[in-house]
C-alpha positions in Angstrom: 105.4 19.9 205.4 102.7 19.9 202.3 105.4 19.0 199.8 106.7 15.7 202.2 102.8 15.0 202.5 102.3 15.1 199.1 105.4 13.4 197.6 104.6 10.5 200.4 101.0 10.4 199.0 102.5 10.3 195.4 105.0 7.4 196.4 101.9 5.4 198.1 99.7 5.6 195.1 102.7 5.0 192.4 103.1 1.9 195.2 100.1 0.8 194.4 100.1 1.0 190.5 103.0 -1.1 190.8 101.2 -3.3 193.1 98.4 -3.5 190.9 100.0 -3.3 187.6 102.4 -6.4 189.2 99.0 -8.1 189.7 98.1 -7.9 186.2 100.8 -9.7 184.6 100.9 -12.1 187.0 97.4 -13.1 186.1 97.7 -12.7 182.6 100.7 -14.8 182.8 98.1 -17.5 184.9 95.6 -17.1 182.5 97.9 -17.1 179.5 98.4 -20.7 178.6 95.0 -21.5 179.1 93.6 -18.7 176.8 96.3 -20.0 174.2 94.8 -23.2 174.5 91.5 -21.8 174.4 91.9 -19.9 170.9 93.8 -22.5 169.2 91.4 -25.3 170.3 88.2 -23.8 170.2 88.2 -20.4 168.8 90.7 -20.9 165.4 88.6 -24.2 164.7 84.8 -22.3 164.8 86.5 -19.0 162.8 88.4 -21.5 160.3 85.3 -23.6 159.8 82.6 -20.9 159.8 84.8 -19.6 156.9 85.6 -22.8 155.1 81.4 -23.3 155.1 81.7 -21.0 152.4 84.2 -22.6 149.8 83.7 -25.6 147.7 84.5 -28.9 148.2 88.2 -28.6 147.0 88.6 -25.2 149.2 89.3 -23.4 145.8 86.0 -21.8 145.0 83.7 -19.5 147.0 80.8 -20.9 147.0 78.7 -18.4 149.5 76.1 -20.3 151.1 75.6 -22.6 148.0 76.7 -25.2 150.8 74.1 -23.9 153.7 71.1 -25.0 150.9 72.6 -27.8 149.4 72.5 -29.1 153.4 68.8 -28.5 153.3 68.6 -30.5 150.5 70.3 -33.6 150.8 68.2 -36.8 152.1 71.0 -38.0 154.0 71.7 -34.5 156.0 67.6 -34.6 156.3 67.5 -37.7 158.0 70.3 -36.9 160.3 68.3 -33.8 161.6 65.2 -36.3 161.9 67.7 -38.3 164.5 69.1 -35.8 166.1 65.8 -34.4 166.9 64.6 -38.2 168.3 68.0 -38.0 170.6 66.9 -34.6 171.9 63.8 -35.0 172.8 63.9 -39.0 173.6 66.9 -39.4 175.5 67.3 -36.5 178.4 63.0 -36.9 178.6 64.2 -40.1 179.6 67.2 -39.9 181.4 65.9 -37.0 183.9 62.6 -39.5 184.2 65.2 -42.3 185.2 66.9 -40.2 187.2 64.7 -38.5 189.5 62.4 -41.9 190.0 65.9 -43.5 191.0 67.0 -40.9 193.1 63.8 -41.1 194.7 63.5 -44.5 195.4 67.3 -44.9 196.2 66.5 -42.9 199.5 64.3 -45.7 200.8 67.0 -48.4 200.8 69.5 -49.3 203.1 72.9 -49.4 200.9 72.0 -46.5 199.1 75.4 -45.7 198.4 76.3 -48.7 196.9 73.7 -48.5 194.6 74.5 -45.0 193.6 78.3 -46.5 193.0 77.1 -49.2 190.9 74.8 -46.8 188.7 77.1 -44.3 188.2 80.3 -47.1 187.2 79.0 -46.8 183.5 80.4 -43.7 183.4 83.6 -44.9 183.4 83.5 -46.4 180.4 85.0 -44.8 177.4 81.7 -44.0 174.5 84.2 -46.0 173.0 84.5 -49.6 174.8 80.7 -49.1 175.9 79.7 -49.2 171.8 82.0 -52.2 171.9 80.0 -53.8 174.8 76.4 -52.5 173.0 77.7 -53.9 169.4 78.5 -57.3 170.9 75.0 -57.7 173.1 73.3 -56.2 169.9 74.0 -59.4 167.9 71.5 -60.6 165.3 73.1 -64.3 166.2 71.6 -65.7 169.8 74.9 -67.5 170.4 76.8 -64.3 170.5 74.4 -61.2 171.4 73.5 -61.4 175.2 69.6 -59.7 174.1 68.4 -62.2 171.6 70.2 -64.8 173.4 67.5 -63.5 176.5 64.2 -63.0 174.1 64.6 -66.5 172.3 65.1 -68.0 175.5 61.8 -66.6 176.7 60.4 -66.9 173.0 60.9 -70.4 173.2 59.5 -71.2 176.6 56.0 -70.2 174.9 55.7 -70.9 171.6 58.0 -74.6 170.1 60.2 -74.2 166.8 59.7 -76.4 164.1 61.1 -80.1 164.4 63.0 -79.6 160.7 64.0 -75.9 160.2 65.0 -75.0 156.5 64.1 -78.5 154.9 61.4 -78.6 152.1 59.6 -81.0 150.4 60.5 -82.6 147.1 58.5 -81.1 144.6 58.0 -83.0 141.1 55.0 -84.3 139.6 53.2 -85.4 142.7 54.1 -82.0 145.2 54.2 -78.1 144.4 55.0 -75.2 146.7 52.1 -73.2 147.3 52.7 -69.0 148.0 51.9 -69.5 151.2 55.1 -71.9 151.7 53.0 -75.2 152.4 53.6 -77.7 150.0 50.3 -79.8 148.4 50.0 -83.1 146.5 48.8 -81.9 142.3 46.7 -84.8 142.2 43.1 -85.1 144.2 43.1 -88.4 146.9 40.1 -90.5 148.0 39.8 -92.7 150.8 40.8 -96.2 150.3 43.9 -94.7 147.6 47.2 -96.5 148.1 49.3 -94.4 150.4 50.8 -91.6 149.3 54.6 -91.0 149.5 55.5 -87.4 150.4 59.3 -86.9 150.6 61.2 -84.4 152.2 64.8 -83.3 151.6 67.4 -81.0 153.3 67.7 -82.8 156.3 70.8 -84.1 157.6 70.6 -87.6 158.4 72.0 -86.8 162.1 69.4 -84.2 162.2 66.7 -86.8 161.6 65.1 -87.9 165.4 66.5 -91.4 166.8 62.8 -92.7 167.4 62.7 -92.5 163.4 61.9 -96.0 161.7 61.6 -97.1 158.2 59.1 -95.8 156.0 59.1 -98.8 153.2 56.8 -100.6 155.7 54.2 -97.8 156.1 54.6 -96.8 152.5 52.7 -100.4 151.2 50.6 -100.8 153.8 47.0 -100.9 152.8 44.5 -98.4 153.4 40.5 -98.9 154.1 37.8 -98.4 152.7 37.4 -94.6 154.3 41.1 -94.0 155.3 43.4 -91.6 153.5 47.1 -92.6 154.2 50.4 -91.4 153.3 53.5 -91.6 155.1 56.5 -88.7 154.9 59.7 -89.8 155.0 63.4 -88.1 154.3 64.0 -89.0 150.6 67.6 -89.6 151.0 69.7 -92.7 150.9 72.9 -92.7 152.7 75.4 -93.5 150.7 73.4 -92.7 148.0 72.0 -95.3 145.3 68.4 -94.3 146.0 65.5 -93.2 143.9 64.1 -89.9 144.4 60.2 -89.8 144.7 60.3 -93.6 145.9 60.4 -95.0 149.3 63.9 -97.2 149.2 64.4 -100.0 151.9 66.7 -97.5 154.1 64.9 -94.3 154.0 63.3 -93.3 157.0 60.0 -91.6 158.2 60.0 -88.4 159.7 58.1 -88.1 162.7 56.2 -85.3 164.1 54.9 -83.5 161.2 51.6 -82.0 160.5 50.0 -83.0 157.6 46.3 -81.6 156.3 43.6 -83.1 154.4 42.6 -79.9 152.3 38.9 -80.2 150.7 37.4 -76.3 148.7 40.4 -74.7 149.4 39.8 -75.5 153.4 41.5 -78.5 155.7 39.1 -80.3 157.1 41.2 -82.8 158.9 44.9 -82.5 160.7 46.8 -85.7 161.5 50.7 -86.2 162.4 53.5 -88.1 161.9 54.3 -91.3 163.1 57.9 -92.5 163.9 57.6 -94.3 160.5 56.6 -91.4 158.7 52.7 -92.5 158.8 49.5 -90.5 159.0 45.8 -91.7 158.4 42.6 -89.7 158.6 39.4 -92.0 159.3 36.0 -90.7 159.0 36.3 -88.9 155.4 33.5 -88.9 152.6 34.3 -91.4 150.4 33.3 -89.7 147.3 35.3 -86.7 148.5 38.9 -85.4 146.6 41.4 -84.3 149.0 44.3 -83.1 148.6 47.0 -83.2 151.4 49.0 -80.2 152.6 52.4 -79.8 154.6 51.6 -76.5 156.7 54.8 -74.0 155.9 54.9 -74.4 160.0 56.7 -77.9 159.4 59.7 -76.2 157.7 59.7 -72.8 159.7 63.1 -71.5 160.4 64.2 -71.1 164.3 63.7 -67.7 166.0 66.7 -65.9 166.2 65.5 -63.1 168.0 65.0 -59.4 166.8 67.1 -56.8 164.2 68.3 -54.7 166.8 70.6 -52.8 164.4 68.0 -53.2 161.7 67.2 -49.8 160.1 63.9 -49.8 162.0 65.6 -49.9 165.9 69.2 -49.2 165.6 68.3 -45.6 166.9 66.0 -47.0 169.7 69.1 -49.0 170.5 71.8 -46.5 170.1 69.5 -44.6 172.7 69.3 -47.5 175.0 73.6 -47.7 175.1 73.3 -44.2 175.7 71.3 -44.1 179.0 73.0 -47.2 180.7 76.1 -44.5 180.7 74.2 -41.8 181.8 71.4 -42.5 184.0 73.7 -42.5 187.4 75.0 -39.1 186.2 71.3 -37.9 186.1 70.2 -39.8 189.2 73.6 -38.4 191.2 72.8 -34.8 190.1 69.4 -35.1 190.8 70.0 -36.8 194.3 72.4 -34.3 195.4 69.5 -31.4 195.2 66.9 -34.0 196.7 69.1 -34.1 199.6 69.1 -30.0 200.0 65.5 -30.4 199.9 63.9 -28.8 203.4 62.5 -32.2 205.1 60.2 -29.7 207.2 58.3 -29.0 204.0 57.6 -32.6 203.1 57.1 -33.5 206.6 54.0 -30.5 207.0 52.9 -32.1 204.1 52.2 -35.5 205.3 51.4 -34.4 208.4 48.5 -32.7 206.2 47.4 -36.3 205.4 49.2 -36.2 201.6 50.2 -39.8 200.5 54.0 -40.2 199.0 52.6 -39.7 195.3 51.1 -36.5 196.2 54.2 -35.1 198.0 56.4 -36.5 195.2 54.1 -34.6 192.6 53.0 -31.6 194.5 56.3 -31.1 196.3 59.5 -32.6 195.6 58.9 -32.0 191.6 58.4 -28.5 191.8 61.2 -27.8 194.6 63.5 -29.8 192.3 62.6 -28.4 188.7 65.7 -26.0 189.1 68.0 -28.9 189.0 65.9 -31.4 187.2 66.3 -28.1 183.9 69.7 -27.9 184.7 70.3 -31.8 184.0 68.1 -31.8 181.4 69.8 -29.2 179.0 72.8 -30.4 180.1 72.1 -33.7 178.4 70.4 -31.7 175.5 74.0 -30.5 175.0 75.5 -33.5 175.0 73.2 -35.7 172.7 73.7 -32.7 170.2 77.2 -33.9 169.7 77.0 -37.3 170.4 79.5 -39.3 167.8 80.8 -42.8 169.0 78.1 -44.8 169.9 76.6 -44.0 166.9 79.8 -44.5 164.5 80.8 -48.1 166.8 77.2 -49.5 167.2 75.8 -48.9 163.6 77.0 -51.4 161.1 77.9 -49.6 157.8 74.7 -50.9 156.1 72.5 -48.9 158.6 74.5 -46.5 159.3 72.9 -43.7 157.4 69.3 -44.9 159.3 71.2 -44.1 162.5 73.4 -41.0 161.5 72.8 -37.2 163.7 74.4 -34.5 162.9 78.0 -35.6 164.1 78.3 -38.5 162.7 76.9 -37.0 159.2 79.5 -33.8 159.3 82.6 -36.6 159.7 80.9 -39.3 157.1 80.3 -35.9 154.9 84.3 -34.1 155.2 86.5 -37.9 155.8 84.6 -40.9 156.0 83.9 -41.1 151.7 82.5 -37.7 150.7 85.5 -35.4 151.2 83.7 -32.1 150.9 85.0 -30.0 153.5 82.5 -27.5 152.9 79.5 -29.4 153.2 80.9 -31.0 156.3 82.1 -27.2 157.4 78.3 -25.7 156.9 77.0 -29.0 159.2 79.6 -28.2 161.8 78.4 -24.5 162.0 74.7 -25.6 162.1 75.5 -27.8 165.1 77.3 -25.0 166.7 74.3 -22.7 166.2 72.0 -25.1 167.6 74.7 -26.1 170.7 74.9 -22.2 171.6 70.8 -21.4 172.8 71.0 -24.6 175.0 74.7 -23.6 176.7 73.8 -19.8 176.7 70.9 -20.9 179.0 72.6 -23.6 181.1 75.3 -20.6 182.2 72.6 -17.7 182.8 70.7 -20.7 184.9 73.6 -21.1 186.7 74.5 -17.2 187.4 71.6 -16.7 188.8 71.4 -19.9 191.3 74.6 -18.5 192.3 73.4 -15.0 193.0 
């Protein structure tokens, strides 16, 4: 009877060896394919390049960490550290503030769902076709980019342009350009002087305003006693045949400009334009000399808005593409643990006579800062390795004012400076600084699953 026990008892537990050892390989065999994928992905590519870091350029030479210093040393890899510390600390500061204050107020409104929908579309988008979107609103030219096209528009509703952008006066004997850009007559004026001619050039003649007249008129005209005239006029004769410096019979004034009667160094006077051409000023001392002065502010080119992928805000701009994609991730995440906040806690609190900014401050921030960390190294992680915008948005002449650390490990190893090494050492840095940031993401999550 003990030997049937015990053989039965041997059969049950070799049973379950071969249940469990059955389990094994069936999980391995799961798991298989995606550890492959795992090792030749992720784990062959860190090994290979943590050991190519350590070879020259050509991948001949060992170099040791010759590479790791000269990274350290090169102005390019310097500034791209000097970004990529801007994206981490500018953009999820700023995305988590966007998000909470939009999850917040999101709650209030009626199609609150709709609105999340509409903020969270940008995601989407490919980095890819969302630089191509940023590049074209980005434009320096107002007819093209969507943003200057906006800040001219409200430019010019508060300050006008000048009437002839880009022309200039002709200088000679009787006009010089100053530094300033104003142009002044060389020779001193007194009241009851013949008029003085001061032609302009590089205007079109279509550009030139209809209510323009002749000038020849208003340029032989006599002046009085204590007037100082002159009259400005386009010194161009369709068709050509004209004399330049001389009002001809079918040259026209130019209407609307300022003109200055400068005494010291000072104007003391300011008269404009007619539709002839003509200006006076009355009331000046007769034994003064004057000279008369077009302000740079007749000639002053249109504004065309601002360098948005100028060296000095292609980053601030690169940043701005980057949280129209992901503020309705931050404000989704951020919702989702508003809603699993207790409503009897913020309830009590009103109750208690606290208005909404104290229980927003007071309550809801502290009983969210577990998921308001979460999303914030999160996005830490992901600005680390942020590549497209960058490459897309940048032009190539700025693009080494707006390089980070991913875009500077590609331009270093394929895009011109072929050293493999280099590029290798700036791929291992980024990994080193990547690993702190995930490492506490996953603990932070262990133990909110616990």
């Amino acid at each position: 009877m003990t030997t049937v026990t015990e053989t039965a008892r041997r059969g049950a537990a070799n049973a379950r060896r071969r249940a469990g050892r059955r389990r094994r390989i069936i999980a391995v065999a799961f798991v298989l394919p995606a550890l492959l994928l795992l090792g030749a992905l992720v784990v062959y590519p860190v090994v290979f390049s943590v050991g190519r870091s350590f070879f020259d350029a050509s991948g001949a030479r060992f170099v040791g960490g010759e590479n790791y210093v000269e990274m350290f040393r090169d102005p390019a890899t310097l500034k791209a550290i000097r970004n990529s510390t801007i994206w981490v600390v500018v953009a999820p500061t700023l995305l988590t503030g966007l998000g909470l204050m939009l999850a917040v107020l999101v709650e209030k409104i009626r199609w609150a769902a709709a609105f999340k929908l509409l903020l969270f579309l940008p995601m989407a988008v490919s980095f890819l076709a969302a630089g191509i979107i940023f590049r074209l609103a980005y434009e320096d030219d107002p007819d093209k980019g969507v943003l200057n096209a906006a800040v001219v528009g409200v430019h010019d509703m508060f300050e006008e342009g000048s009437q002839y952008p880009g022309a200039r006066a002709r200088e000679g004997e009787s006009l010089r350009k100053t530094p300033t850009g104003s142009y002044e007559t060389t020779a001193t004026l007194s009241p009851g002087d013949a008029p003085v001619p001061l032609g302009v050039v590089g205007v079109r003649p279509q550009e030139v305003p209809s209510e323009a007249r002749p000038a020849a008129e208003a340029a032989t005209a006599e002046a009085s006693a204590d007037e100082l005239r002159g009259v400005v006029y386009l010194d161009f004769t369709p068709g050509g045949g004209g004399r330049a410096g001389e009002v001809d019979a079918d040259e026209r004034g130019l209407p609307g400009l300022t003109v200055e009667a400068v005494r010291d160094g000072r104007a003391v006077a300011t008269a404009t334009t007619g539709p002839d051409g003509a200006f006076g000023f009355d009331g000046l001392e007769s034994s003064g000399a004057y000279t008369l002065r077009l302000p740079a502010a007749n000639f002053a080119e249109p504004f065309t808005g601002v360098s948005w992928l100028g060296p000095a805000l292609v980053t601030p701009a690169i940043i701005g593409a980057y949280l129209w994609i992901w503020t309705g991730f931050a404000m989704v995440l951020i919702g989702a643990g508003l809603s699993a906040l207790p409503r009897d806690t913020l309830e009590a609190a009103r109750m208690d006579g606290a208005n909404e900014w104290q229980v927003f401050r007071r309550i809801t921030v502290p009983l969210l800062a577990p998921v308001l960390t979460v999303v914030f190294v999160t996005l830490v992680i992901n600005v680390m390795k942020v590549f497209d915008l960058i490459y897309i948005i940048a032009p190539g002449p700025v693009q080494q004012d707006a390089t980070v650390l991913a875009t500077q490990m590609w331009l270093v190893s394929f895009g011109g400076g072929n050293d493999q090494g280099l590029g290798s050492a700036l791929g291992v840095l980024l990994l080193l600084l990547v690993i702190p940031a995930m490492v506490f993401n996953v603990r932070r999550f262990r133990r909110s699953q616990s």
